[in-house]
C-alpha positions in Angstrom: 209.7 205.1 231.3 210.3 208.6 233.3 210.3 211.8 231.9 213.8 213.2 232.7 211.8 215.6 235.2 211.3 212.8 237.2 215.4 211.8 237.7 217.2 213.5 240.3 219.4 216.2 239.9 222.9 216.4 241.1 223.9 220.5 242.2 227.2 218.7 243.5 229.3 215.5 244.4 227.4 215.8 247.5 223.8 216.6 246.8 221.2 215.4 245.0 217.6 217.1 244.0 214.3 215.5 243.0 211.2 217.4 242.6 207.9 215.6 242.4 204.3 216.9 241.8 202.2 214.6 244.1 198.0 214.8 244.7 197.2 216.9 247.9 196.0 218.2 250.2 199.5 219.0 252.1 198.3 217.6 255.0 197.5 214.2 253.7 201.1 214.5 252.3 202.9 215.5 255.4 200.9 212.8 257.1 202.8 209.9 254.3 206.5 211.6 255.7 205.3 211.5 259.2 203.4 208.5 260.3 205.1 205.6 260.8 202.5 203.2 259.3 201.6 205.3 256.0 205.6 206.1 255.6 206.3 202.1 255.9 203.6 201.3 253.0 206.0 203.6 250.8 209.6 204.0 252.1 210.1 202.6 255.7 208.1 202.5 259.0 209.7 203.6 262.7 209.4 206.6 264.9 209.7 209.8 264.0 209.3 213.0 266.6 208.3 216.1 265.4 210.4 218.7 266.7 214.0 219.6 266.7 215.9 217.3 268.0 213.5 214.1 267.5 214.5 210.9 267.0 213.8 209.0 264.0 213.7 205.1 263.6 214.2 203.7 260.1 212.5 200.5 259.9 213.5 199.3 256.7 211.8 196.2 255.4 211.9 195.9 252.0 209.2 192.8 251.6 206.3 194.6 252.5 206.9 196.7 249.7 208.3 194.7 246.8 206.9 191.4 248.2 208.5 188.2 245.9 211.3 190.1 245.0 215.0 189.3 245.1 217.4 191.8 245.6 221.0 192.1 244.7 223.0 190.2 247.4 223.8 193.8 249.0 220.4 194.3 249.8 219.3 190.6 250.5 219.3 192.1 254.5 217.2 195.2 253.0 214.7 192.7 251.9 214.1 190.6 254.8 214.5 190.7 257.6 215.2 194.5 257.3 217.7 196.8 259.0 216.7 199.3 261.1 219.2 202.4 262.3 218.8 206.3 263.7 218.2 209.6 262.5 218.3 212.9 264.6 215.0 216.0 263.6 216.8 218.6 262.2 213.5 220.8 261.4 210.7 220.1 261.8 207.9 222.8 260.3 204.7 221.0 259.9 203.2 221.1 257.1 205.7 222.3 255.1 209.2 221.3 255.9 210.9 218.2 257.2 214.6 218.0 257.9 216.6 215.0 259.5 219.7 213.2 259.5 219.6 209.7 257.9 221.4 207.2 259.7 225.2 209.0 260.7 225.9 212.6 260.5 227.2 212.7 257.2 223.7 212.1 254.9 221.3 214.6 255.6 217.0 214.7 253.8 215.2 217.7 253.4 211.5 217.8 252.3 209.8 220.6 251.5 206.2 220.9 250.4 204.4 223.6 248.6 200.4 223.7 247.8 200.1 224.3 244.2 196.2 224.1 243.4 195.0 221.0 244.3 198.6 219.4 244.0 201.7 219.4 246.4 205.3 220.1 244.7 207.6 218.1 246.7 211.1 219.0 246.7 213.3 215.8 248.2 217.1 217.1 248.8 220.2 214.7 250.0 223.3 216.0 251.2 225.8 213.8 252.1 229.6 214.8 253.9 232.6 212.6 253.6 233.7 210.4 251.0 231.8 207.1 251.8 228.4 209.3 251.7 229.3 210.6 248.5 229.9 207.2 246.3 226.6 206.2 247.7 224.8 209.3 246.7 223.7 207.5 243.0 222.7 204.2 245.7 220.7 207.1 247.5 219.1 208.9 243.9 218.1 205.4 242.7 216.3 204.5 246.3 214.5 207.5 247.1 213.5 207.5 243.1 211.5 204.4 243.5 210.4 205.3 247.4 209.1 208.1 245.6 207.3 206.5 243.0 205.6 204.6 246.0 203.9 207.2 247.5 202.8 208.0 244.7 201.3 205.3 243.7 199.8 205.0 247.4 198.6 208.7 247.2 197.1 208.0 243.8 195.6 204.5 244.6 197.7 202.8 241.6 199.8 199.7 241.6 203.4 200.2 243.0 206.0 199.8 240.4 208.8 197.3 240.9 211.7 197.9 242.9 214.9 196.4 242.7 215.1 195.5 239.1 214.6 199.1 238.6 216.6 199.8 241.4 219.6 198.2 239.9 218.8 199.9 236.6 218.8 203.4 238.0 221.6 203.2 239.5 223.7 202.5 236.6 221.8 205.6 234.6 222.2 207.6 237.6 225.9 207.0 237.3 226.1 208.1 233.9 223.7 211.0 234.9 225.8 212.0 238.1 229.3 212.0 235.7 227.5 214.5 233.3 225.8 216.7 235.7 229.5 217.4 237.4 231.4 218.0 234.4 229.0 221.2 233.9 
């Protein structure tokens, strides 16, 4: 199980934090949020330009990385054959920062990397506008939780973990988590 470090953090009904502590060098990381064929071995392949403005293709195809799994029926598309939508470059400050809108608008990823030593503190933020963004911001904690256990499995050469049993289970605690977080 995950240390509680690892969960996201919710600063609001619209945002959500994770920080992870990922093998370097920066650029090696940068290159994982970047390239279309690393970023596809751990969250989804597609074009990204990187520059203001760029255009970013989510190629989401869920078999190639939890091959033999069934998802929920809401994801069965997810799985296979994949979806695929736009984003827009927000920010674009290689090596170190990586803004862009996913899909509409209204949802909105930030990374930011940081050397520390021989590691790289990655800092993951979603914001999301409107009320349809925000009941799917636990949907979005529990997805880039596991996308981000990927890369690091793929940065540290160990097996990938599962995904949507775990999936469906995070979403549930992040539920609970999300409730307690905005009662603060």
């Amino acid at each position: 199980m995950k240390s509680k470090d690892d969960y996201a953090q919710f600063s609001g009904p619209a945002e959500l934090r994770i920080v992870r502590t990922l093998p370097g060098p920066i650029e090696r990381v940068w290159e994982y949020l970047t390239d279309p064929v690393k970023r596809a071995r751990w969250f989804c392949g597609g074009l990204l330009e990187q520059k203001a403005g760029g255009k970013v293709v989510f190629h989401m195809v869920h078999k190639n990385i939890a091959p033999g799994e069934k998802p929920p029926a809401k994801y069965a598309q997810v799985q296979d054959p994949g979806v695929s939508f736009e984003g827009r470059v927000l920010k674009c400050e290689p090596p170190r920062l990586l803004v862009y809108t996913f899909g509409s608008d209204d949802s909105e990823v930030t990374f930011e990397l940081t050397p520390k030593g021989k590691d790289v503190v990655l800092v993951l933020t979603h914001r999301t506008r409107g009320a349809e963004e925000e009941r799917e911001l636990t949907n979005y904690a529990s997805g880039w939780h596991i996308h981000l256990d990927h890369l690091v499995a793929q940065l540290t050469g160990s097996p990938r973990p599962g995904f949507w049993s775990l999936h469906t289970k995070l979403v549930s605690e992040y539920e609970k988590l999300r409730a307690a977080q905005l009662k603060r």
